[in-house]
N, C-alpha and C positions, 0 to 999 in steps of 0.2 A: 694148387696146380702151378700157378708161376713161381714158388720158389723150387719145386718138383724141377722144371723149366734149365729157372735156374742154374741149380744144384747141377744138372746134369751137362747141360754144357759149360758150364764152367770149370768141372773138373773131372771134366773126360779126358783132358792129357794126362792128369797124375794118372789117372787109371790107366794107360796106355805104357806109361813111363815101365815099368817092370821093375821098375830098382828105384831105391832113393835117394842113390848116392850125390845125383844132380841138382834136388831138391831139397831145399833145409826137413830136416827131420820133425820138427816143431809146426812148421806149415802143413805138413805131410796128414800129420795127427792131426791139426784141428779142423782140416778137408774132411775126412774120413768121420771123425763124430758129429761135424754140421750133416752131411752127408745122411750119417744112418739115424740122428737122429730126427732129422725129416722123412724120413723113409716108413719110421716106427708109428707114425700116426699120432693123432691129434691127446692118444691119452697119453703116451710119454710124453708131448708138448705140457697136456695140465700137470703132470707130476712133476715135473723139472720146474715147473712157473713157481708150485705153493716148496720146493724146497728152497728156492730159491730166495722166495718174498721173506723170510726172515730174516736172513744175512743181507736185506737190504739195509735192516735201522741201522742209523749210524751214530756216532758214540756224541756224548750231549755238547752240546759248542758252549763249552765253560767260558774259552778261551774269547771267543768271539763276543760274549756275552762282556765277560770285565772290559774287552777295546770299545765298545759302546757305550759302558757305561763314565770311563775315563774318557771319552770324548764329548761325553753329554756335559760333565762337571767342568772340561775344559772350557765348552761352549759356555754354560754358565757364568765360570769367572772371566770369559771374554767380553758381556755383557750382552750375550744372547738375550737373555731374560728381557732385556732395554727394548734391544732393536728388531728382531726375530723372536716372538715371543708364540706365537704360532709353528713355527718349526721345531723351536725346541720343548714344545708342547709336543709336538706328534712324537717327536725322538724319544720322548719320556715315555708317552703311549704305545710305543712300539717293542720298547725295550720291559715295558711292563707285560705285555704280551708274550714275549717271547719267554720269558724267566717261567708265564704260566703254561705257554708250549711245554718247556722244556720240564717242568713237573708234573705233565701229561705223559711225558714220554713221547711227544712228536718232535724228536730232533731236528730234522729237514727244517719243517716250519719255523722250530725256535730260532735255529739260526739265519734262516732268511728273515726273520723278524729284528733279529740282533744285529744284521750288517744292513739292514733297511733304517736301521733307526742310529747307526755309528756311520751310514752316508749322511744322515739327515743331521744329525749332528754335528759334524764338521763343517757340513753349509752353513749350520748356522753359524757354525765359529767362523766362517770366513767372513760370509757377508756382516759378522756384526764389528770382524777388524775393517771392512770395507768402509762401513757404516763410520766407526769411529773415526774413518783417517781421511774422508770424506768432509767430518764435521772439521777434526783440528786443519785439513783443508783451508776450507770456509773462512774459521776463525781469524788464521794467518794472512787471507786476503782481504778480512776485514781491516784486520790490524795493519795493513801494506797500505790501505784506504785511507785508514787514519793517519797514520803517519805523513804520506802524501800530501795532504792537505793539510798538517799542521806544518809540511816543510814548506807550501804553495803560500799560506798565509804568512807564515815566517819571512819569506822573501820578500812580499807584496808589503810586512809594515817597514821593511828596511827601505825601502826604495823611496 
């Protein structure tokens, strides 16, 4: 009833218009078949849904699949493995999933599985360059430490 509603005040000026020379042509058409195909009732609603829901699958995310799995082996030789070894645990898990989506035939899912686990993957390759530059950080302010103090003692036997 509310798209009924709808449908009819909203395109009761095309219907008024009498020409469509004012109106793109294309808009014109898709007024007219929302239009009558609301008009037609609820079983051309279900006949249009099941023609429809086939050319919904969509073609398998090969592509999305290899970016995941190239971002999981990057993270890897990042030294995810080291420092994130839980993330790139799940990236692994997710991209194994999806490889069996996609030999399901559930393409959707496969590849929301594939770009769930090629996000997770590159997190872990950040945070594990975060990790590493974090520690040689560290190192370097040990090493500033030591230095420091053998220059403090240096001075202290000269004096």
């Amino acid at each position: 009833m509310i798209f009924r509603i709808f449908i009819k005040t909203t395109y009761t000026p095309i219907r008024n218009l009498g020409s469509c020379e004012s109106v793109d042509q294309q808009k014109v058409h898709i007024m007219f078949t929302v239009n009558t195909f609301f008009r037609s009732g609820s079983s051309a609603i279900l006949t249009s849904l099941l023609l429809f829901l086939p050319g919904c699958s969509s073609t398998p995310p090969k592509e999305v699949l290899s970016q995941a799995e190239t971002a999981i082996q990057n993270a890897d030789r990042a030294g995810a493995s080291q420092y994130e070894p839980q993330l790139l645990s799940s990236a692994r898990t997710k991209l194994s999933r999806a490889n069996k989506e996609m030999a399901d035939e559930e393409n959707d899912e496969a590849r929301r599985m594939a770009e769930e686990a090629f996000s997770e993957a590159v997190l872990a390759n950040a945070k594990a360059e975060a990790a590493k530059q974090a520690k040689e950080t560290d190192d370097m302010k040990k090493a500033i430490q030591a230095l420091k103090q053998e220059a403090s003692r240096e001075s202290e036997s000269q004096q």
